[in-house]
Structure formats: C-alpha cells, structure tokens
C-alpha positions as semicolon CSV with decimal commas, in nm:
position;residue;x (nm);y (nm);z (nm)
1;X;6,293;-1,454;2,651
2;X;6,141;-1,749;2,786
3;X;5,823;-1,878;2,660
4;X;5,555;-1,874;2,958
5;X;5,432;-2,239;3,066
6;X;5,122;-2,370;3,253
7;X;5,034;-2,103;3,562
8;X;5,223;-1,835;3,462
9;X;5,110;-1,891;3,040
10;X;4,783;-1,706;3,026
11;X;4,691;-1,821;2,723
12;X;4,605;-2,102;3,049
13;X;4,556;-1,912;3,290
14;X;4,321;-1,640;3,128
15;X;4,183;-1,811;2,815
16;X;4,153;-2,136;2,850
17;X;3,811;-2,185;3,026
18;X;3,626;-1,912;2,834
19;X;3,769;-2,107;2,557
20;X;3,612;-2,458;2,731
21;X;3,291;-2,240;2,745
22;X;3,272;-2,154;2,381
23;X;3,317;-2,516;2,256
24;X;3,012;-2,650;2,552
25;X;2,848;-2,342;2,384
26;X;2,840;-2,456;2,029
27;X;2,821;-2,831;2,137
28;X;2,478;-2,728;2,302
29;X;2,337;-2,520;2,051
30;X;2,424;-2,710;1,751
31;X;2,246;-3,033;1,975
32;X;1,974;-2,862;2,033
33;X;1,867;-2,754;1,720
34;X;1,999;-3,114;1,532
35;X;1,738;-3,283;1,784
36;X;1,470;-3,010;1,680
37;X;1,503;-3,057;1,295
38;X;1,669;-3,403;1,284
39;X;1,401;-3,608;1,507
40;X;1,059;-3,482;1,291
41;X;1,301;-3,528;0,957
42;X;1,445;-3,890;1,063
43;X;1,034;-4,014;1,146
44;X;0,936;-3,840;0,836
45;X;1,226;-4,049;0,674
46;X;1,093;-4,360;0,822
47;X;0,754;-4,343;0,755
48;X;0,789;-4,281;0,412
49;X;0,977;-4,603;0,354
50;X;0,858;-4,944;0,180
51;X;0,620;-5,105;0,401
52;X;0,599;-4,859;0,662
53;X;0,293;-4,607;0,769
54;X;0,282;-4,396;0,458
55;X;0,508;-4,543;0,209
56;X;0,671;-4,299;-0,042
57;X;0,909;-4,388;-0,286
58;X;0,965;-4,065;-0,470
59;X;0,926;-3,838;-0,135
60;X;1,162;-4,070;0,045
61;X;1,432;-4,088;-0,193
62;X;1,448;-3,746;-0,198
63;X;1,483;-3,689;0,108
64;X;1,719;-3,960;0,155
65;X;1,937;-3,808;-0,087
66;X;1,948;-3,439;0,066
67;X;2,008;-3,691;0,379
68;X;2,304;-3,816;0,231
69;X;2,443;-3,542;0,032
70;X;2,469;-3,347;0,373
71;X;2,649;-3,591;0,554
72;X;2,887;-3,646;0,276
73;X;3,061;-3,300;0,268
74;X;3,350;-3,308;0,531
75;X;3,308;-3,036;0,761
76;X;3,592;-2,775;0,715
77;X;3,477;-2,794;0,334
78;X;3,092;-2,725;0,470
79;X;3,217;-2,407;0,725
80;X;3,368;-2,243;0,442
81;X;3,090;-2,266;0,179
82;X;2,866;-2,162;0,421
83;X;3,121;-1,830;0,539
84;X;2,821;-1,591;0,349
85;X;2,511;-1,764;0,440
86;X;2,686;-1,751;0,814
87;X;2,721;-1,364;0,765
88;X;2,374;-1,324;0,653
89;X;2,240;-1,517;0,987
90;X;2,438;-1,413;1,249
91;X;2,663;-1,093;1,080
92;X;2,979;-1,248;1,085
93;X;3,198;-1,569;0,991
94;X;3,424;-1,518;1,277
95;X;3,352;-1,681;1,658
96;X;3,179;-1,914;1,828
97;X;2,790;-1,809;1,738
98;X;2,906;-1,827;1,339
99;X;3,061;-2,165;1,396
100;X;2,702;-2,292;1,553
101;X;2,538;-2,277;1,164
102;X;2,768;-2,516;0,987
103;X;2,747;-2,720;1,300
104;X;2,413;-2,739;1,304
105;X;2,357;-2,799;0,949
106;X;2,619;-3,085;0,938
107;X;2,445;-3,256;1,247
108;X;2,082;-3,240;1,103
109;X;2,135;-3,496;0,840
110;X;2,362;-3,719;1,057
111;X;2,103;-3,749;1,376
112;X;1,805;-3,768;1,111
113;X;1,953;-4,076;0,976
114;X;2,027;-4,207;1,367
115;X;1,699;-4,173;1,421
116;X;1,581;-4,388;1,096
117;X;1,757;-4,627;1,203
118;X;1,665;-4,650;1,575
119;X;1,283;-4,644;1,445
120;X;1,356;-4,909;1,236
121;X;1,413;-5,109;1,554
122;X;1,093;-5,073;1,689
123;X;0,930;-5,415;1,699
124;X;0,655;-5,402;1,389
125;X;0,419;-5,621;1,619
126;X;0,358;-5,314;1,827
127;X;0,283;-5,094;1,562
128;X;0,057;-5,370;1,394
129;X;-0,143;-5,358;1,746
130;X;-0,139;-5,003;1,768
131;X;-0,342;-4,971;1,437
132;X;-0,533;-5,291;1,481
133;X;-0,663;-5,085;1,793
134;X;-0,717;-4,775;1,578
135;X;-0,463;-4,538;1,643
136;X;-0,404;-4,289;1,419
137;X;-0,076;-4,232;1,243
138;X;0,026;-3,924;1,467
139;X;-0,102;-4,131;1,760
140;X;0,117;-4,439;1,632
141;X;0,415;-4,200;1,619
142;X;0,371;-3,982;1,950
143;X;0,270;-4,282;2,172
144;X;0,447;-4,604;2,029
145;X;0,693;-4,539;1,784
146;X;0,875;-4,263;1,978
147;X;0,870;-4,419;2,338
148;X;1,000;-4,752;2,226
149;X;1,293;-4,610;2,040
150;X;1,347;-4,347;2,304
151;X;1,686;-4,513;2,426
152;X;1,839;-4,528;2,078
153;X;1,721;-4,193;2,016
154;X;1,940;-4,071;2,349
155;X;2,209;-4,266;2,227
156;X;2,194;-4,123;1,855
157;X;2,197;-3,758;2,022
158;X;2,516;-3,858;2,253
159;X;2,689;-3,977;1,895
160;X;2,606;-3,678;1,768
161;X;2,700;-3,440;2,041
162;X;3,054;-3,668;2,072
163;X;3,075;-3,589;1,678
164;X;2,979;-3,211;1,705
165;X;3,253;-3,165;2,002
166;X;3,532;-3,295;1,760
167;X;3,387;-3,030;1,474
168;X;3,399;-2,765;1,733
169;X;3,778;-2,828;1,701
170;X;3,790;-2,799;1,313
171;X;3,609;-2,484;1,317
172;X;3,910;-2,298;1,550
173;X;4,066;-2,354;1,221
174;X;3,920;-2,075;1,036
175;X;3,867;-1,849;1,391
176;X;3,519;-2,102;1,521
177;X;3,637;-1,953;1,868
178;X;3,668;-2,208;2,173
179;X;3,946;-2,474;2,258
180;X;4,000;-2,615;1,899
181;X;4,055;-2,207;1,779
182;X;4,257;-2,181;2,135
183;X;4,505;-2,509;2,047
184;X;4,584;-2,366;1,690
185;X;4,682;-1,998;1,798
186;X;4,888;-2,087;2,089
187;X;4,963;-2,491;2,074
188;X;5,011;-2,521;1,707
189;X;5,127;-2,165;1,564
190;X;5,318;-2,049;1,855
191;X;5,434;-2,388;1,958
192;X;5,305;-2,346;2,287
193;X;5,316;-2,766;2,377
194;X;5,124;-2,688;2,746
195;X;4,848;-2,492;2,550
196;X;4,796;-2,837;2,283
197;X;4,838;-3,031;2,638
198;X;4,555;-2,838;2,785
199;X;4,242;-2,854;2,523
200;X;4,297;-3,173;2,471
201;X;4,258;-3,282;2,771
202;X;3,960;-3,063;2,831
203;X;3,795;-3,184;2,516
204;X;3,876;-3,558;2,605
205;X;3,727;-3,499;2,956
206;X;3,419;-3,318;2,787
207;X;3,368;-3,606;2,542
208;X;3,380;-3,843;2,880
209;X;3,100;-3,661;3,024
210;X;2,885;-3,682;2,737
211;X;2,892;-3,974;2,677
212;X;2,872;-4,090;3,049
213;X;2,528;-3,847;3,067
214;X;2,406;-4,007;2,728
215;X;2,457;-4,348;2,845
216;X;2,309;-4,322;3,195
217;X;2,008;-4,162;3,016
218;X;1,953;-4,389;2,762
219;X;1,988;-4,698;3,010
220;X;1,721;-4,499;3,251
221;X;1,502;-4,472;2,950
222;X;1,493;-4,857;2,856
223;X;1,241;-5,076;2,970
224;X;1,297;-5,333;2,739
C-alpha cells in the first residue's frame, strides 16, 4: 500500500490548517495573558530596584527570584508538572486550551524580565523631570515610564510570541494539539516526510509574520 503524499495525504489536506489554527490559538492566548501579568510584574520589578521609584531590596529579590526560577525550568519539564493543575483549570491535559496554561505560565516570567529591562532604558533625566514637576509615582509610570519604553516593550512581546510559537511545538509532544502535535503523529511516528515538510514551513512562515508585525509596530511606536 502506498503511503499518501501532499494532496491526496489528508493528514494535509484535512488537518493541517485546523492544526495551523490551534498553534495561532495558543500563540495568542498565551500572549495575551503574558502581556496582562508580565507588564504590571516587570514595572513592579523595576521600581523596586536600587535607586529607582520605590526601592525594595527584600520585595525585589523575591520577586526576582520567582522571576528566575520560572524561566529556568525547560518547558516540556514545566507542561508535565503542571498536567493536574491543567486538569483542575480547564478539565483536561490533552489539546490545545490545556497547552495555553504552561504556556502562559512559562511566558510570564520571561516578558516580565523583557520589560525590566526595556524600563531600565528609559533615560533617568525624564523621570528626574517628571517628579521635579510633581508627578506622582502612578503618574511617572502611566505617562513617562511606559510611553518611552513602549517600542522595547513591542519588541519584548514579539520575542516572546516568537518563543511561545516554538513551545507550541513541544507541547504536540505530550498531545498540546496544533502543528507541533500534527508533525509528531504523522511526520515523526508514521514517517510521513511531506507532513514534517508541511508544519515547518507553516511555523517558519508564522514566526516571519510575527516578527515582521512586531517590528513594524515597534518602529511606528518610536519617536526617539
């Protein structure tokens, strides 16, 4: 029996963009919610640091170690410790919405310590005006700090969207769903070399376009 190739394969012809749609799916998702929880924890990161606009040695080692203890574990290690917390959340470990936890967790700590670091390029002459002039510390954050590190906040966000896509991959290992889960059933079990061919050039494309969307953006966004 022949094994079915390209057009007349449906594991390409069927499966392959639902598959495409499950990994954009988790890439968005897990974004999202890393921008939510990663930008407030990053500035609260920053802030707390020697010298800056509440300085907090205890509070900011401790949160620079949770920082760092999450973006130590390597992912497939993180997805599997996670497999009952997962359950709880969503009701199962299997698919696309399960994968979206672990990916989410994993990209909190990473963009929160992207955004440190973008903060901490922020020219401290601006801040010194802003306060000279009054401004409050929410005010300081919300109108100065923020605005001027707006373009390497974009570009910390399109590093970790480019980072989540290549998890999305990982988690098809243990049945994530989309084109990672879709290249191990058919391209690497079943040695289907068309199927492999496929996803990864739909995930290389995909990477292209984000970071072709995150650069346009963050060059819009710079008025430096």
């Amino acid at each position: 029996m022949n094994t079915p190739t390209w057009f007349d394969n449906p594991a390409i012809t069927v499966e392959l963009l639902p598959s495409l749609g499950e990994t954009i799916a988790m890439t968005a998702w897990s974004t999202a919610i890393a921008i939510l929880i990663g930008l407030p924890l990053g500035i609260w990161l920053f802030v707390t640091t020697k010298h800056s606009l509440a300085p907090n040695a205890v509070l900011h080692q401790v949160l620079s170690t949770i920082v760092n203890i999450g973006r130590s574990i390597p992912f497939i290690v993180l997805i599997i410790a996670l497999i009952p917390f997962t359950r709880f959340v969503v009701g199962t470990a299997l698919g696309w919405q399960a994968a979206v936890v672990a990916l989410t967790i994993s990209a909190i700590p990473f963009y929160a310590r992207l955004v440190e670091i973008s903060l901490h390029e922020v020219a401290g002459g601006k801040v010194e005006a802003a306060q000279m002039m009054g401004a409050s510390r929410g005010q300081i954050i919300r109108q100065v700090l923020v605005p001027e590190a707006l373009p390497g906040l974009i570009s910390g966000a399109t590093v970790t969207a480019v980072a989540l896509v290549n998890y999305t991959a990982m988690a098809g290992a243990v049945g994530g769903g989309g084109l990672g889960d879709l290249a191990i059933s058919y391209g690497y079990n079943r040695y289907q070399a068309d199927v492999m061919l496929a996803c990864v050039v739909l995930l290389v494309a995909f990477v292209g376009l984000i970071q072709l969307i995150g650069d346009r953006l963050a060059r819009l966004v710079d008025h430096r």
